[in-house]
N, C-alpha and C positions, 0 to 999 in steps of 0.2 A: 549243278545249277549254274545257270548262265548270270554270269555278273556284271556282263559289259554294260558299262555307264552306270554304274553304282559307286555311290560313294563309301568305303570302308565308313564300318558306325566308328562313332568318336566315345571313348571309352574315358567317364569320370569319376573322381570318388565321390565319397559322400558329401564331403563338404560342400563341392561344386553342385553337386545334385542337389543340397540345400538354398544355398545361394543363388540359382534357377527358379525353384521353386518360392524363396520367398520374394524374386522381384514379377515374376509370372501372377502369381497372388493377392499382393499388394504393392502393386509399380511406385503410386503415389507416397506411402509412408517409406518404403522402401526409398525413393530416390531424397523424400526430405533427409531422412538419416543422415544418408551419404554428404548433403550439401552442407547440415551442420558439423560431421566430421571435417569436412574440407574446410568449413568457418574455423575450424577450432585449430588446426593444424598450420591454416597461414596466418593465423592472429596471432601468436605466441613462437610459433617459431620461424614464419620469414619476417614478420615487419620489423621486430626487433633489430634486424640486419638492417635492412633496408631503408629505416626511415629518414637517415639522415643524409643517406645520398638521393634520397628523392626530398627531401629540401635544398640542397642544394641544384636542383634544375632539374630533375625528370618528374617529380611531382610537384602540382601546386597546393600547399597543403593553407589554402586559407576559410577558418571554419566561419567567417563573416565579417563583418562590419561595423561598427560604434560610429555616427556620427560622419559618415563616409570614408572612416578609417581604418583600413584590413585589420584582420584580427590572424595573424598567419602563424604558423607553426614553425620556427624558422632554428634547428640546432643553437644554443648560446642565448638567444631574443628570452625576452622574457616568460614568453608562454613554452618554449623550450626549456628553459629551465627549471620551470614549477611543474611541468609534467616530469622532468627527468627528478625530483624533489620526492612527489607523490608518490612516482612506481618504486624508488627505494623504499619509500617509507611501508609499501604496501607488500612488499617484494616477499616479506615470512607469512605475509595471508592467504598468497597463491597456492592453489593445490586444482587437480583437475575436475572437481565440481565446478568451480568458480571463473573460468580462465573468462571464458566470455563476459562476465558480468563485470571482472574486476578491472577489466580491458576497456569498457564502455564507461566505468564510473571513472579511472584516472584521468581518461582524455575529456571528457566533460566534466569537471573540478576545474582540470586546468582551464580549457577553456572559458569558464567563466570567470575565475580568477581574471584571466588577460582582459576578459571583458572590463571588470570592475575594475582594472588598469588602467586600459586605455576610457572608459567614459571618464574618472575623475581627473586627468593630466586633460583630456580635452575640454573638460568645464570651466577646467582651470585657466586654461590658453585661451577662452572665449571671455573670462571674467578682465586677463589684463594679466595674470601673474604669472612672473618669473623667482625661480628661487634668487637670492641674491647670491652672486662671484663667491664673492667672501666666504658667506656661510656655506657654500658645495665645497672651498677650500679649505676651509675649518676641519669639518665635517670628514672629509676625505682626510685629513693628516693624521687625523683622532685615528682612523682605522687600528686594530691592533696588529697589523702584518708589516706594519711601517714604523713601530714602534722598536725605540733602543733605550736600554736604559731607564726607561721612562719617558722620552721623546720621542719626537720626529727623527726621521732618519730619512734624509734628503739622499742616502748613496740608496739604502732600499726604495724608494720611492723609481729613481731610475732606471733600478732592473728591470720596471716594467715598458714592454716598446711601445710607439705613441699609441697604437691601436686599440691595447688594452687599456692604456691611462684613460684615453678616451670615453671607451665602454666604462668603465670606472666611477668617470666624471657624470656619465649621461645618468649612468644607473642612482647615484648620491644625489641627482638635483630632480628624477623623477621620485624619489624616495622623500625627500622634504616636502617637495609639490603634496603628493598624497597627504603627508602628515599636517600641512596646512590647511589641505581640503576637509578633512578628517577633524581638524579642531574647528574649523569656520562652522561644521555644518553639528556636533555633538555641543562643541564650547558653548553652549547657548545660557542667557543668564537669565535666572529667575524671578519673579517681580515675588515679593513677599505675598502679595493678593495671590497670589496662583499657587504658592506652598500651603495658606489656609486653607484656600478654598480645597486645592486635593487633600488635605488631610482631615478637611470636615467628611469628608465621605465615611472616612472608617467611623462615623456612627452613624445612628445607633448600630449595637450588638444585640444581637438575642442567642438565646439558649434553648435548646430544645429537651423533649425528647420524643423516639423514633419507636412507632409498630408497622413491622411489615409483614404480608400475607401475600406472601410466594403462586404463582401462576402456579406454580408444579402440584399443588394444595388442591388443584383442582380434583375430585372424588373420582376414583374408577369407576362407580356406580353411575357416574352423570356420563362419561366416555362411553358406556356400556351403552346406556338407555340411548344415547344418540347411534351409534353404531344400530342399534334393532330399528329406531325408526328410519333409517337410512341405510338398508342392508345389500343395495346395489352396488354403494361404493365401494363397500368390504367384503366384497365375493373374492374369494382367492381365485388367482389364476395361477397354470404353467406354461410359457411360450418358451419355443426357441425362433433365433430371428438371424435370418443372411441378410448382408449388408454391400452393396455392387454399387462404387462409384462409378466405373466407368459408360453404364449406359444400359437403358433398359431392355434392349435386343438381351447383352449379357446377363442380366438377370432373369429372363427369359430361358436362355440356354442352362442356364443353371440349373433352376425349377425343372424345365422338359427333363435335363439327367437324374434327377430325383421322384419322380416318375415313372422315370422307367428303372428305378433300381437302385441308385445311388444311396446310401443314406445321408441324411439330414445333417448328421453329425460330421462327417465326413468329408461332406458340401462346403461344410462350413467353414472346418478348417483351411481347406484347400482353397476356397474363394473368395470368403466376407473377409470383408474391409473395415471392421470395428473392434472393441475392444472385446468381443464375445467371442469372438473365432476359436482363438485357441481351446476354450472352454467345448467347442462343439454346437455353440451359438444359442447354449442355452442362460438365459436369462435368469435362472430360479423361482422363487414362488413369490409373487406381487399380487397386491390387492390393486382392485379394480384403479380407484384413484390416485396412482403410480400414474397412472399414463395418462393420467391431464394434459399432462403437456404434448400432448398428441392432438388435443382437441374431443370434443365431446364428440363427436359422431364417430371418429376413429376410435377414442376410447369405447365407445359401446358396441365397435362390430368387430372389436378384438375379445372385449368379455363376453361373445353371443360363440364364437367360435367351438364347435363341438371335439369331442375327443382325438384325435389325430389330421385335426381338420385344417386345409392350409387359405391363412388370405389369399386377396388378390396381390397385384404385384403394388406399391403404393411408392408414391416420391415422395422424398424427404430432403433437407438442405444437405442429410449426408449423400443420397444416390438414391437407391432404386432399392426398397427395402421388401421382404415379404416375408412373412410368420406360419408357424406352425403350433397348436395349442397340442400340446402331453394330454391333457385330461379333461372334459368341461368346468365352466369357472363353479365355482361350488363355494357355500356359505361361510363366513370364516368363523369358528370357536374364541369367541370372547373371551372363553374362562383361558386360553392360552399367551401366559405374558409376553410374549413377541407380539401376536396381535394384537392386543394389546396396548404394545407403546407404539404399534405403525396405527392405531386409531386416535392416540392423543397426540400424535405426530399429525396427522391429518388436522386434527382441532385445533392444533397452534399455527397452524401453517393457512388453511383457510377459513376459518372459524373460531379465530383468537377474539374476536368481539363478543363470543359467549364465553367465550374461560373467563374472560376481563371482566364481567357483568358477576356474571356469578362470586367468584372474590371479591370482588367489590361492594357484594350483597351481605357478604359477611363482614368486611370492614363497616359496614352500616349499622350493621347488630352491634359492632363493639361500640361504635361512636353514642348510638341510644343507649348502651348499658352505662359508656361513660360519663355522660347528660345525666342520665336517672341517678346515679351514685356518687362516685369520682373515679378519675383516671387512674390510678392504683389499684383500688379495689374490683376496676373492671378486668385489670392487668388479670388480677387473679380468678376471679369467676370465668374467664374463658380458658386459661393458662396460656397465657402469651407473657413474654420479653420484652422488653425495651430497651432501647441504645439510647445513649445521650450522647450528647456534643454540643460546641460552641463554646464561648459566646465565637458568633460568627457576623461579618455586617454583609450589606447587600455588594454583593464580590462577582457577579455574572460574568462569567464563560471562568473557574477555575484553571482549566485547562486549555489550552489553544496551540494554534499553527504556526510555528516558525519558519522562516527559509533553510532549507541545508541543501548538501549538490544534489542534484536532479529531480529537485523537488522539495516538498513541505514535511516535516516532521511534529510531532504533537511531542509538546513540552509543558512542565510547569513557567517555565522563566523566571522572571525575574519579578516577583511580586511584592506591590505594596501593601496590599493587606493579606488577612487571614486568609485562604483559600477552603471551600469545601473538601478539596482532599486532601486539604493535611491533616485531616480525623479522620483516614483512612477505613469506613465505612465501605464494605463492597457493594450497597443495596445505592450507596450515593453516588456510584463511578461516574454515573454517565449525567449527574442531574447539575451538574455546574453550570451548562449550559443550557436550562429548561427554563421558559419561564411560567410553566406550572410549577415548576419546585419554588422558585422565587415570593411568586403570588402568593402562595400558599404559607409559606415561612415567614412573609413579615404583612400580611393582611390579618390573618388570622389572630384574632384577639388575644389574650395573653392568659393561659388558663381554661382554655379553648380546645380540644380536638379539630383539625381541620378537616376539610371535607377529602375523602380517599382519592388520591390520583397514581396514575400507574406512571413508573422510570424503568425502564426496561420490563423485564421479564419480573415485576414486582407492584402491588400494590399498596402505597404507603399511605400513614397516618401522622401528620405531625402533633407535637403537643407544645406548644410556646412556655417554656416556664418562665424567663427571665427578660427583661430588656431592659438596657443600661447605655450612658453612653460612654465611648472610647476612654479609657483613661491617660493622661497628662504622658507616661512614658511612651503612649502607642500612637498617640499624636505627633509628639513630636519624632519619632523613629522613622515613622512615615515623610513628618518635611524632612529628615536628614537624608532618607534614602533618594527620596524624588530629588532632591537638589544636588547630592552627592554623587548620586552612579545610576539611576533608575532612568531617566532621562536621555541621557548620554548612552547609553545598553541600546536601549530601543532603539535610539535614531540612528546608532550601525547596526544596527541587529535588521531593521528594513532597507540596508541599502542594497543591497546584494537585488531582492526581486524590485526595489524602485528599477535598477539599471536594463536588470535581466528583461523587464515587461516593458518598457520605455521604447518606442516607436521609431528611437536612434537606431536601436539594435536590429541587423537583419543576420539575423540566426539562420547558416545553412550547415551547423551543427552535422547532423547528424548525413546530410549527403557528401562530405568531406569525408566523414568518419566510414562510413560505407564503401567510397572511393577508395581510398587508403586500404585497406585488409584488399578489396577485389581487387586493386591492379596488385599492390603483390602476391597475389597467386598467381599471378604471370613471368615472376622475377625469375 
């Protein structure tokens, strides 16, 4: 056989033949992979090298501005510092789940840190203040690396060369600045009117007790009877589905091989571009209202679909989608508990205004039994529980948002009064900050059933047993905290996002940080 101008086959193993075939099949997921392996691999082990000779002159590492004053990354500087502070400190929590994230949270800490630096030394320089000579000389002798004996040591003082004294001196008088900024704006002093008046708040208290009737309470028999009069949405279906981003011609050519022969399964693996591939693109068995989010006319001309029957070819934000049904869509068996909970799954999901109704129809029955008799005795004619709790005063939002690095965290903090979750109630997690919970627990008459309001996934009853006001120790406990530490908490506790949101700050965070990992993958 004649072989002139043929190229000898090029001969691979399996691997390679793998490796082919999955960037042939999915280019796209295929090359993201690859780009977060290259992320992972110069974040952790070139920049570490590198960072510090790209501050000193091949990179400019400044991640913004305070007040038109760089915020720069510079080895020794202060924001050099506190980041080289952090990664030790962080240094036993690396592991390779984590590299990128832990990578992203040191350098943004620091950086704000430098932030909250450099805005208070600059409010400070704009107000007039200089630390005083003396007191940076003071200050600086006290150090304990200069200390002999118990004093100063003027020959240790010396060893260091003037550069370092320098840095020294700079670092001791931006350290006082802060702490006078720090006391100027926490130090603030109380007027006796402003300690009553916040501790009249802690009254009145009241006392409750609590009947709740759980969403999940809802009757299979009621999920059933809706499933039969709405038995379109609950027709079982079986799809399998190819998925082709890169353009409708190719999903096209797809389809034409399947056709002519290919199987389905087969298609799938070798083409689709989704999370079904592997599986053979089979989907498994879904009820009709699964695919809402497809849209109701799609949803009805995928459940109309007959036994081996294939859509057309359809676009989707992922590509170029088209389906195959295993079997026509067919009725679903109520009496099977999986159907079952994908129907009251349905009913919480779009139809929770009838679960909510219905509960709530029965909190009504209890509230007329507890009218007609008393609260006790209704406890028992239905067999329901009560919680109790309190005394509590009006305490709105128990729980709230603090600043922490990159972003806000929920905390109890620092409270003056009693909080709703300190009676650790799971049915009250989320009602601190309701004001139907509110309304309800100090409107409602006392000896009263309130009227049923839902907090989450729960339909509650309050029952007011007590109201009294504050007493003498919890009065004053309160003016000692607000004037002691409570005050002073809060107003560092907000300074970090006063600076961080402050219209001084031009944050280019995160294109520095960007910068930094990409060029050195070039190093």
């Amino acid at each position: 056989m004649d072989s002139k101008g043929k190229k000898p086959p090029v001969l691979r193993n399996k691997e390679d033949s793998e490796f082919v075939r999955k960037f042939k099949t999915r280019p796209v997921i295929f090359i993201g992979t690859i780009i977060v392996l290259v992320i992972v691999i110069v974040a952790f082990v070139f920049v570490p090298a590198i960072v510090p000779e790209a501050a000193r002159g091949q990179m400019d590492l400044t991640f913004g501005s305070y007040n038109k004053i760089p915020i720069s990354y510079v080895p020794g500087n202060y924001f050099g510092r506190v980041q080289r502070q952090i990664s030790q400190n962080m240094q036993n929590s690396l592991d390779q789940g984590n590299f990128q994230f832990l990578s992203y949270q040191i350098w943004r800490q620091a950086f704000e840190e430098a932030v909250l630096h450099t805005a208070m030394l600059s409010d400070m320089e704009e107000a007039g203040y200089k630390a005083p000579k003396d007191l940076v000389n003071r200050r600086v002798a006290a150090l304990p690396d200069f200390q002999e004996n118990g004093h100063f040591s003027a020959a240790r003082y010396r060893q260091l060369d003037n550069a370092a004294r320098m840095a020294l001196w700079k670092d001791m008088q931006d350290t006082i600045t802060k702490e006078r900024y720090r006391d100027d704006i926490t130090g603030l002093r109380i007027s006796s009117r402003e300690a009553d008046f916040i501790a009249s708040m802690a009254s009145p208290e009241r006392s409750f007790d609590l009947v709740t009737f759980p969403l999940e309470d809802y009757p299979d028999s009621e999920a059933v009877a809706y499933a039969q009069a709405n038995p379109s949405l609950f027709r079982i279906t079986h799809l399998y589905r190819i998925t082709i981003s890169s353009g409708e011609n190719e999903a096209k050519k797809v389809l034409t091989e399947i056709h002519n022969g290919m199987a389905f399964e087969d298609a799938a693996r070798s083409y689709s571009q989704d999370s079904y591939a592997d599986r053979g693109g089979d989907l498994g068995l879904r009820m009709v209202f699964e695919f809402n989010n497809e849209g109701e006319e799609r949803r009805d001309m995928l459940a109309s679909l007959a036994g081996e029957e294939f859509s057309s070819i359809i676009k989707t934000d992922a590509g170029w989608v088209f389906y195959r049904a295993e079997t026509a869509a067919y009725a679903a068996d109520t009496g099977d508990s999986a159907n079952l909970q994908k129907i009251r799954t349905y009913l919480m999901d779009y139809e929770r205004g009838r679960v909510e109704d219905w509960i709530i129809s029965e909190a009504d029955d209890f509230i007329d039994l507890a009218k007609a008799n008393d609260f006790e005795s209704a406890l028992l004619l239905q067999g329901l529980d009560k919680q109790s709790f309190g005394p509590l005063p009006v305490n709105y939002g128990s729980r709230r948002q603090v600043p922490g690095y990159g972003g806000y965290q929920e905390t109890d903090g620092v409270d003056l009064f009693r909080t709703l979750s300190s009676f650790s109630i799971g049915e009250l997690s989320s009602a601190g900050n309701s004001d139907i919970f509110w309304r309800n627990a100090f409107q409602t008459p006392l000896g009263t059933p309130s009227s049923p309001f839902v907090i989450g996934n729960t339909v509650l009853v309050l029952y007011p047993v007590e109201e009294s006001a504050a007493d003498e120790n919890t009065v004053d406990g309160v003016k000692g905290i607000y004037n002691g530490y409570w005050l002073s908490y809060n107003t560092e506790l907000f300074l970090r996002p006063w600076f961080l949101s402050s219209a001084k700050l031009q944050d280019r965070f995160m294109e520095t940080f960007l910068k930094l990992y990409i060029t050195s993958g070039d190093t």
